[in-house]
RODO-2510 file (C-alpha; in nm, 4 decimals, decimal comma):
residues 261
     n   res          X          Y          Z
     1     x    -1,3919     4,2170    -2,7825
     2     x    -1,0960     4,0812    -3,0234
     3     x    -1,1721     3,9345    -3,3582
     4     x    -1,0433     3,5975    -3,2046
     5     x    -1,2977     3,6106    -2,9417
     6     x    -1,5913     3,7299    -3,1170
     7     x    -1,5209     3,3805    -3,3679
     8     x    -1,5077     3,1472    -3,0250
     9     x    -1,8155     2,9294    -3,0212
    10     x    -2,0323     2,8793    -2,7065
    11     x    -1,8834     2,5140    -2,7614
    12     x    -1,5221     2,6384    -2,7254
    13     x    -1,5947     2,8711    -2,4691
    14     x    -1,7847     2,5922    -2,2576
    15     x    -1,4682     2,3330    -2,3176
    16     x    -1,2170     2,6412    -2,1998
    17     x    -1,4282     2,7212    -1,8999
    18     x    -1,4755     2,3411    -1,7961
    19     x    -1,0718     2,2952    -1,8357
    20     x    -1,0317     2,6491    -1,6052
    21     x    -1,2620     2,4690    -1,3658
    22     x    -1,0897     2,1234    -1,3647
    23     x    -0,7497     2,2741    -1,3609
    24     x    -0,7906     2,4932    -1,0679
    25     x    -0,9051     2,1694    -0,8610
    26     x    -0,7113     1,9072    -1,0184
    27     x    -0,3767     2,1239    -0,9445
    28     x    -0,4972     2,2041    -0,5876
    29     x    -0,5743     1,8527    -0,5114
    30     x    -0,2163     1,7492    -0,6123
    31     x    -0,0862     2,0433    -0,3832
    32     x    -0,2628     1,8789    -0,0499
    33     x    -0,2340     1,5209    -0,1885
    34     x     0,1336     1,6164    -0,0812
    35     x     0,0390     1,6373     0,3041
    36     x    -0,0269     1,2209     0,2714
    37     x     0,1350     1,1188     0,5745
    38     x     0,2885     1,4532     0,6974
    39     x    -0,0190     1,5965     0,8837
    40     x     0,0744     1,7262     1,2156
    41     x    -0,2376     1,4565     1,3195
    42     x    -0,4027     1,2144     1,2508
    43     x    -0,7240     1,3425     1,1619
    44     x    -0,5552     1,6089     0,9744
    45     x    -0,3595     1,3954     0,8014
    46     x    -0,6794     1,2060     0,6645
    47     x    -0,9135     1,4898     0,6248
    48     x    -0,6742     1,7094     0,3887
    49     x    -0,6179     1,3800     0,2211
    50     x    -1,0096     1,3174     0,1226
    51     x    -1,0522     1,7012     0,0444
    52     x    -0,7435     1,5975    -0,1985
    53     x    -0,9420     1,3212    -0,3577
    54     x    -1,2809     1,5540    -0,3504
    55     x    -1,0678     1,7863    -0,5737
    56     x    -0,9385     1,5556    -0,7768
    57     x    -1,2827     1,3712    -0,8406
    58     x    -1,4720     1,7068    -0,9163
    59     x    -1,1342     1,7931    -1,1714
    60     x    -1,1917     1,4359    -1,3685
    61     x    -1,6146     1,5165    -1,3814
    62     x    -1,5129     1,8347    -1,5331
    63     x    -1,2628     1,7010    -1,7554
    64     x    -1,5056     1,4255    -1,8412
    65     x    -1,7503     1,6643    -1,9266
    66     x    -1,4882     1,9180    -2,1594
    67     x    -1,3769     1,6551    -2,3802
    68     x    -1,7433     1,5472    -2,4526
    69     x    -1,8316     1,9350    -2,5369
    70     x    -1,4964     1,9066    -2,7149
    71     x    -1,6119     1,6048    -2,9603
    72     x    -1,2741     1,5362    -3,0635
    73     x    -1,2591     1,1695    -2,9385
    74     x    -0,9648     1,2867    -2,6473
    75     x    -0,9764     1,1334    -2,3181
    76     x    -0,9395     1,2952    -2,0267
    77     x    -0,6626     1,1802    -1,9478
    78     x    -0,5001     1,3513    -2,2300
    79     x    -0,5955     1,7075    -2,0759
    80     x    -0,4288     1,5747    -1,7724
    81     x    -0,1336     1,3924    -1,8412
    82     x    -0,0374     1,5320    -2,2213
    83     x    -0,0231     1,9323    -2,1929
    84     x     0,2970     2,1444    -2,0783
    85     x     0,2409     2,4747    -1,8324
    86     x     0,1290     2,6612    -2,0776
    87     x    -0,1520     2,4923    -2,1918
    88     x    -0,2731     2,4710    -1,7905
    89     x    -0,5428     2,7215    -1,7194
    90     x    -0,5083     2,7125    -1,3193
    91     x    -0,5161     2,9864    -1,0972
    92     x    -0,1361     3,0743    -0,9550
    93     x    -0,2643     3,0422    -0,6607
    94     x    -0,3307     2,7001    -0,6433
    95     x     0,0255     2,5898    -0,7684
    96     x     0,2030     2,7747    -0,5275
    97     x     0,3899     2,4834    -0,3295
    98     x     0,2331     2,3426     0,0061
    99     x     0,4260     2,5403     0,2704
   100     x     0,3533     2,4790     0,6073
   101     x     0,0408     2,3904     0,7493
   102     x    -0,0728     2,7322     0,8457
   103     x    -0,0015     2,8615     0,4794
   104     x    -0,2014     2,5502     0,3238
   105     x    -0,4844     2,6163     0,5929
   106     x    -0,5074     2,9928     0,4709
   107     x    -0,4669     2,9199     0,0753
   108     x    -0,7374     2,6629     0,1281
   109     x    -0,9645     2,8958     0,3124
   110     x    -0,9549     3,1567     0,0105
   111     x    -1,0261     2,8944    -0,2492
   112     x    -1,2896     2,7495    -0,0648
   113     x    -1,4682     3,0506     0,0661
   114     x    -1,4629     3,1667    -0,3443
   115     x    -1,5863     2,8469    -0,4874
   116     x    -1,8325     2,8440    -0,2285
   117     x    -1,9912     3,1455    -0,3827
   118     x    -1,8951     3,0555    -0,7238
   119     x    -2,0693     2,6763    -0,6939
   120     x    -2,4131     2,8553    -0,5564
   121     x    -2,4112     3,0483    -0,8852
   122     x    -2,2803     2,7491    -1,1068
   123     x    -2,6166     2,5430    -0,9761
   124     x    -2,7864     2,7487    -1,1662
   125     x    -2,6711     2,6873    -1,5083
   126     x    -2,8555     2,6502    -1,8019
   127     x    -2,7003     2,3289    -1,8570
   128     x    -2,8417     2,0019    -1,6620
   129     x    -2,4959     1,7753    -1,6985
   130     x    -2,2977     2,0999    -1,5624
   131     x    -2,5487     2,1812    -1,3180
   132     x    -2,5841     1,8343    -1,1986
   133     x    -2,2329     1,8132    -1,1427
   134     x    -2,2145     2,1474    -0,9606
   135     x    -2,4542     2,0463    -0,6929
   136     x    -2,2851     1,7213    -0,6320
   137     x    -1,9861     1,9138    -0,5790
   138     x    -2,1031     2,1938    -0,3537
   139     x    -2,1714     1,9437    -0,1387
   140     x    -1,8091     1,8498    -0,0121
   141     x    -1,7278     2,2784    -0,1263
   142     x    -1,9497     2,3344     0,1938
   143     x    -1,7563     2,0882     0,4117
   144     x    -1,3959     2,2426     0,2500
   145     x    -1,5387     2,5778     0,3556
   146     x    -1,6354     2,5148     0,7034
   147     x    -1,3213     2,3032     0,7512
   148     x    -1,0291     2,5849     0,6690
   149     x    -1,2315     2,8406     0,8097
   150     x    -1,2217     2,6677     1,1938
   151     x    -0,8459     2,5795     1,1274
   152     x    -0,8094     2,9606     1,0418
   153     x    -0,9726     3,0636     1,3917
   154     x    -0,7590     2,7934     1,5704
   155     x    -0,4712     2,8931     1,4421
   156     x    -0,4874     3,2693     1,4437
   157     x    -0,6437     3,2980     1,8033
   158     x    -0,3967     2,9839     1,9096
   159     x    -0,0432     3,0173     2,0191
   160     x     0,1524     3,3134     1,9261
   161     x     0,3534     3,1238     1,6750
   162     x     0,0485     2,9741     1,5518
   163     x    -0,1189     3,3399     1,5138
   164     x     0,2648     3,4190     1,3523
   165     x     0,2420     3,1862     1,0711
   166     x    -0,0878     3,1721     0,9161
   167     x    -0,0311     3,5574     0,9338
   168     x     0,2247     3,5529     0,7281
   169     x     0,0919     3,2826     0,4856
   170     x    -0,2171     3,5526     0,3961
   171     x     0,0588     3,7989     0,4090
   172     x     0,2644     3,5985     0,1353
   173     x    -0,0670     3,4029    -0,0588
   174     x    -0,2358     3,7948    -0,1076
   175     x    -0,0986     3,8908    -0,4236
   176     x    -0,2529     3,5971    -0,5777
   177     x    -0,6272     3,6273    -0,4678
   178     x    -0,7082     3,9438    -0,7704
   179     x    -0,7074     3,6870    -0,9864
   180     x    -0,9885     3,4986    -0,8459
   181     x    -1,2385     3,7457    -0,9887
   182     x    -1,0888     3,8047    -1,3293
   183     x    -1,2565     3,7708    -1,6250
   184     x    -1,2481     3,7718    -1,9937
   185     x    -1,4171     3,6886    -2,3031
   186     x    -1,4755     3,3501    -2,2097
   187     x    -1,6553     3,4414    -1,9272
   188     x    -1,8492     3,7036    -2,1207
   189     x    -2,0028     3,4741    -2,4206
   190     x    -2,1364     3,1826    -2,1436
   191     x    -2,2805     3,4589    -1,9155
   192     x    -2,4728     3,5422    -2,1789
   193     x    -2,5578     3,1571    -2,2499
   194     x    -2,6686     3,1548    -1,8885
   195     x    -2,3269     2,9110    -1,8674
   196     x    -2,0965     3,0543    -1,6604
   197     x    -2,1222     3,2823    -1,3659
   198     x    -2,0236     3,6333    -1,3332
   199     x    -1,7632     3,6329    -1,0142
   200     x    -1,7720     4,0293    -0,9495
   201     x    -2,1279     3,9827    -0,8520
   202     x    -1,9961     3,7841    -0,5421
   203     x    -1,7203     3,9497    -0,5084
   204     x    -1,8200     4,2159    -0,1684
   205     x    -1,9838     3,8962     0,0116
   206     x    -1,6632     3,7359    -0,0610
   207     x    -1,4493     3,9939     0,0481
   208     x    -1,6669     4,0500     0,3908
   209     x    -1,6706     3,6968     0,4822
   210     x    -1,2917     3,6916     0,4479
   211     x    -1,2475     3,9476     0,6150
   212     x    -1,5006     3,8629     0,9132
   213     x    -1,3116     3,5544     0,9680
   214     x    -1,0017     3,7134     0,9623
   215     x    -1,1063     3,9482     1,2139
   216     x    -1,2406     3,6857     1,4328
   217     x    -0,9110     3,4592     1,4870
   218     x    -0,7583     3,8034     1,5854
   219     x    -0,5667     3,8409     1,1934
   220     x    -0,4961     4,1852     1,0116
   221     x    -0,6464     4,1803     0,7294
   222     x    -0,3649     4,2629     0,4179
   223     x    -0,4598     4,5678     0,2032
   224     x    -0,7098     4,4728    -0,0875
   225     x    -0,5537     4,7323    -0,2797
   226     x    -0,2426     4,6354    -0,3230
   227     x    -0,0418     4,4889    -0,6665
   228     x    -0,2242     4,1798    -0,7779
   229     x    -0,0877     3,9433    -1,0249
   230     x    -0,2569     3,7854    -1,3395
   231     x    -0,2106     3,6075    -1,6643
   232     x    -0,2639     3,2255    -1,5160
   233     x    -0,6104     3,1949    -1,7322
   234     x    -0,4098     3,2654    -2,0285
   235     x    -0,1381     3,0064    -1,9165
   236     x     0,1304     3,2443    -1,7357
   237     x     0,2214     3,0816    -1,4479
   238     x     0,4864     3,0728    -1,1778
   239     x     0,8263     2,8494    -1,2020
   240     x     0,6028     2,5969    -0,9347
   241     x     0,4073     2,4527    -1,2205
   242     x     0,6362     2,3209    -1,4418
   243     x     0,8335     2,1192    -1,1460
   244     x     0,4583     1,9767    -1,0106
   245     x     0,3472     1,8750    -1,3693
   246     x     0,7279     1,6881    -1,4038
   247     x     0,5999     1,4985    -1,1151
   248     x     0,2686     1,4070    -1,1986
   249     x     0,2696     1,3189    -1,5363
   250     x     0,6490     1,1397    -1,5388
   251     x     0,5197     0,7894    -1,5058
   252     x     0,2159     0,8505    -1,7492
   253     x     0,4349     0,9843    -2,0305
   254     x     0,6886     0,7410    -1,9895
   255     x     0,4493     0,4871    -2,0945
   256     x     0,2109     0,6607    -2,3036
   257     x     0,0654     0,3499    -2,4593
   258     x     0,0329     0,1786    -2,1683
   259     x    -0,3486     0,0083    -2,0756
   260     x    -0,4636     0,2212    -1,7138
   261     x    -0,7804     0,0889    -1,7030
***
């Protein structure tokens, strides 16, 4: 452990994990917010729109809750609207852009299926604002889950270009999924608050249930072994960030004293 980390507080460690949290779901909520209008139905069209506002609901309870821990007298809007790329502690996966509707189906089957396990840990907190927010969530995590994973069977044991596509989405989106189960210092200090929760543990269920689905709607499953990429908890991320942020926070900054409320 690095000088720097063995000075973090459980207070800083709790704001950094809550922002982690947020950002993940805040940044994939924008991602299917971008489907408004452009489902190939109806009902799809409306359903990825509410699991949209689900993520970006549970993202403002989290951010809510950081700049409390914080007690710096920041809104949360600020965490939102007033920090560049860097400063974002998302997952790459969740900023990759939309793609077609087979690649959002299979991004949105990984992150689900993984906060699914992650939220049944979470609820267990030693924290009753955190925890109560976790089980609220889980919740609509539940419903996210079982939603991708039937779109995943219907489209990989559909039509052959169906089967094609959302192939080649977990083809292309595989690189990315490593990073799901990283973990750092951060994670280390509230896991021994009884604050965070310790991914690897999950991490074979995971990887079964993913694979079991995969298997079922007829799908090769890509090698877990191969290169995985990292750095997004430490703010690396890809060239999609910067150009989804521009978008989002454009009308915000360019009246940054203006009255939202």
């Amino acid at each position: 452990m690095s000088t720097a980390t063995k000075e973090l507080t459980k207070q800083e460690a709790l704001f950094e994990y809550l922002v982690r949290l947020a950002d993940d779901r805040l940044i994939l909520g924008h991602r299917l917010s971008e489907w408004c209008g452009h489902g190939p139905i109806l009902e799809e069209d409306i359903a990825l729109a509410n699991i949209a506002l689900d993520y970006i609901g549970h993202a403002a309870n989290l951010y809510e809750y950081a700049v409390e821990i914080e007690g710096e007298g920041r809104h949360r809007d600020d965490l939102v609207y007033f920090r560049n790329d860097p400063e974002y502690k998302n997952l790459k996966l969740v900023e990759l852009p939309k793609g077609d509707f087979g690649y959002t189906i299979a991004r949105q089957f990984l992150f689900s299926s993984y906060s699914y396990y992650l939220y049944q840990l979470l609820s267990n907190v030693e924290d009753e604002q955190f925890c109560g927010m976790v089980e609220k969530h889980f919740k609509e995590v539940k419903y996210h889950l079982r939603h991708s994973r039937e779109w995943v069977l219907r489209l990989g044991d559909g039509t052959e270009e169906s089967h094609e596509r959302i192939q080649d989405a977990f083809d292309d989106i595989w690189t990315y999924v490593g990073e799901l189960f990283h973990q750092d210092d951060i994670d280390e200090v509230l896991q021994n608050e009884g604050l965070a929760a310790d991914t690897v543990s999950f991490k074979s269920d995971w990887k079964d249930l993913v694979s079991d689905t995969l298997n079922e709607a007829t799908l090769d499953v890509p090698d877990w072994d191969q290169f995985m990429v990292e750095g997004s908890r430490q703010g690396l991320h890809t060239e999609h960030l910067g150009h989804l942020l521009a978008e989002m926070q454009h009308l915000r900054r360019s009246y940054p004293d203006a009255d939202w409320e």
